[in-house]
N, C-alpha and C positions, 0 to 999 in steps of 0.2 A: 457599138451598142452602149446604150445610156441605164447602166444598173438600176438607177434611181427610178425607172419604170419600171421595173419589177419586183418594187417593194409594196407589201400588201397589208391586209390586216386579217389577222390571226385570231384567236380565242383561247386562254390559259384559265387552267383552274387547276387548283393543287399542286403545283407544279406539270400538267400534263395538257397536252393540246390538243382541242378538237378536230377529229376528224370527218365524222359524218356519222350518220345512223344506220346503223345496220337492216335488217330484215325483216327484224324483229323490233321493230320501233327503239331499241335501246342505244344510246348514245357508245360509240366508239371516239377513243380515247388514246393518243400513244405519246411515248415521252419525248420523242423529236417534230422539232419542228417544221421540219421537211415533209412530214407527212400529212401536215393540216392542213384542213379546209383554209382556202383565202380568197378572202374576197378587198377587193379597192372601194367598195361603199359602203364608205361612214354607217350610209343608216341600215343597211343592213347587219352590219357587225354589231352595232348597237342591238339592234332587236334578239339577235340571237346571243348578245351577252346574256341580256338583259332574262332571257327564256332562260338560262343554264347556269344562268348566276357566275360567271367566268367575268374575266376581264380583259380589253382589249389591247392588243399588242401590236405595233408595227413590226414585222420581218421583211429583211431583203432575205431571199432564198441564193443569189448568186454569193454575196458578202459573209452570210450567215449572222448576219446581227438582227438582235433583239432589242427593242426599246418600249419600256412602257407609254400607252396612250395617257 
């Protein structure tokens, strides 16, 4: 298995990572990054930065590293 396929891109803000929206249209939020929304295309992370005012982060989930975009 080749880790480096299952590094993704993330969204940070405040120290906390996006997870997805709830029910209630309200942005959910948790402090690990294991639990984030990830996606592998650029332009969509872009646009949902861009929406939530976060910034973009590469994660490998198997490694646990974090690197700024």
């Amino acid at each position: 298995m080749d880790i480096r396929k299952k590094t993704g891109i993330i969204i940070r803000k405040d120290g906390e990572y996006l997870v997805g929206i709830d029910i209630f249209g309200g942005l959910r939020w948790s402090i690990y990054p294991w639990d984030a929304w990830i996606t592998r295309r650029r332009d969509h992370a872009l646009i949902v930065a861009d929406k939530v005012r976060g910034e973009r982060v590469l994660f490998n989930p198997v490694a646990g590293q974090l690197r700024s975009m």
